[in-house]
C-alpha positions in Angstrom: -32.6 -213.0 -122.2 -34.5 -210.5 -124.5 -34.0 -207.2 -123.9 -37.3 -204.4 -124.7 -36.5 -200.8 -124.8 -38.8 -198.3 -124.7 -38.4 -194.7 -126.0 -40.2 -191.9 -125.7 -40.9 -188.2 -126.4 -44.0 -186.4 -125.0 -45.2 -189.7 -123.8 -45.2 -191.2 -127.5 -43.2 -194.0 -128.3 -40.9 -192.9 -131.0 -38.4 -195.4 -130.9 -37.8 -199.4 -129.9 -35.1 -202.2 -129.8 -35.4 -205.7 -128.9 -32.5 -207.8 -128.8 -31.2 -211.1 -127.6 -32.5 -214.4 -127.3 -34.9 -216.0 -124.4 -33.0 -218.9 -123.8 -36.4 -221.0 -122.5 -36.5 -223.6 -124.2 -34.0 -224.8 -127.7 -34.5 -222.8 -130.8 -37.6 -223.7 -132.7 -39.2 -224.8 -129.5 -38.6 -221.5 -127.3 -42.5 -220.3 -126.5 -41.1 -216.9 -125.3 -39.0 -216.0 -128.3 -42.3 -217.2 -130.3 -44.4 -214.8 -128.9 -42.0 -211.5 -128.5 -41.6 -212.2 -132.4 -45.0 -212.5 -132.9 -45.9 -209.1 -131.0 -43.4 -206.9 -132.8 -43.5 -208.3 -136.4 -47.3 -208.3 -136.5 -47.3 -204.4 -135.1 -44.4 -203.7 -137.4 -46.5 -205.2 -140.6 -49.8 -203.2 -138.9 -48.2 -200.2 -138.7 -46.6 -200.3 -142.3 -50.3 -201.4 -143.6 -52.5 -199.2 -141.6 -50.9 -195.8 -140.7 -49.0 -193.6 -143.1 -46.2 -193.3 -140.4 -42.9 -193.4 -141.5 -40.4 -195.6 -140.0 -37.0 -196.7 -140.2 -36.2 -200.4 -139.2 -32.3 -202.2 -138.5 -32.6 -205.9 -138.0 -30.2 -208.7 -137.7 -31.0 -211.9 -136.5 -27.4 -213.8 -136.5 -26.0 -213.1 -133.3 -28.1 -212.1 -131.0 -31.2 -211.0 -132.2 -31.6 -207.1 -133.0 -34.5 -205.4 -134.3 -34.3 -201.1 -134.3 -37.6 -199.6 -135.0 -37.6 -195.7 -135.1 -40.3 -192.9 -136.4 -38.0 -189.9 -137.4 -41.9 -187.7 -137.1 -42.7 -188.9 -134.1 -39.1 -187.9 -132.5 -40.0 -184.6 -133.7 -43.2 -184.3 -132.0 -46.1 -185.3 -134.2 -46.8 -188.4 -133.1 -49.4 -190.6 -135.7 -52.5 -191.4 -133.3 -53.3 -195.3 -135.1 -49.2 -196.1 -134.6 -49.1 -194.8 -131.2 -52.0 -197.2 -130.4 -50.7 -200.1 -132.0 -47.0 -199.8 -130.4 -49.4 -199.1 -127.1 -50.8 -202.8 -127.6 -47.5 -204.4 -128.7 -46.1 -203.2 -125.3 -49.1 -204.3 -123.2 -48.3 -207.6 -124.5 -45.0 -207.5 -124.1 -45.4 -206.5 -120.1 -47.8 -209.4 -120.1 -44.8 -211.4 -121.6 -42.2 -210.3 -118.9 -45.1 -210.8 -115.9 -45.2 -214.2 -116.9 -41.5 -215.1 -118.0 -39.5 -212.3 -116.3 -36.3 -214.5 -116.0 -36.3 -214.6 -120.6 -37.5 -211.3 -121.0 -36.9 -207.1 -120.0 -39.3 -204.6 -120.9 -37.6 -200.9 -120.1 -40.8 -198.6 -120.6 -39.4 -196.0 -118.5 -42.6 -193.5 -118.4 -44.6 -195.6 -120.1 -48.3 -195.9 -119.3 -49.8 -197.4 -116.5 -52.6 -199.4 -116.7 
């Protein structure tokens, strides 16, 4: 299973982990791990492209899966507006994700928006 976290300050998202593996289908076929993949690279590579927020980022993809993405300004209370809305949309899609396929995938937003 994949494992979201969510954290927030303020109700801006100034820090999230995934980790783990869907387990849907066999590697290189798995549709779930596809698209969680997808989501955060693409808003990682946005928000490195389009916002001057700074951001520190852990990954490891032997065991299990592990990607750490934190925003040391954000944490300290000024959140950048154009990052907020792209990690905003990553975890839409992510909810969207777990609606769909909550047996391969967790999203903990605790406090996050509602829609």
């Amino acid at each position: 299973m994949i494992k979201v976290d969510v954290f927030r300050k303020n109700n801006s998202i100034y820090k999230f982990t995934v980790s783990g593996h869907a387990g849907f289908a066999e590697e290189g076929s798995d549709i779930v791990c596809s698209a969680v993949s997808i989501l955060v690279i693409n808003t990682i590579n946005a928000i490195e492209t389009f916002t001057g927020e700074r951001a520190f980022a852990q990954a490891d993809n032997d065991e299990g899966g592990f990607i750490d993405y934190c925003f040391a300004d954000t944490k300290s209370g000024s959140a950048n507006h154009d990052a907020q809305l792209l990690l905003e949309t990553m975890v839409m899609g992510l909810k969207d994700i777990e609606n769909e396929y909550n047996r391969y995938i967790k999203v903990n937003d605790k406090g996050g928006r509602t829609r």
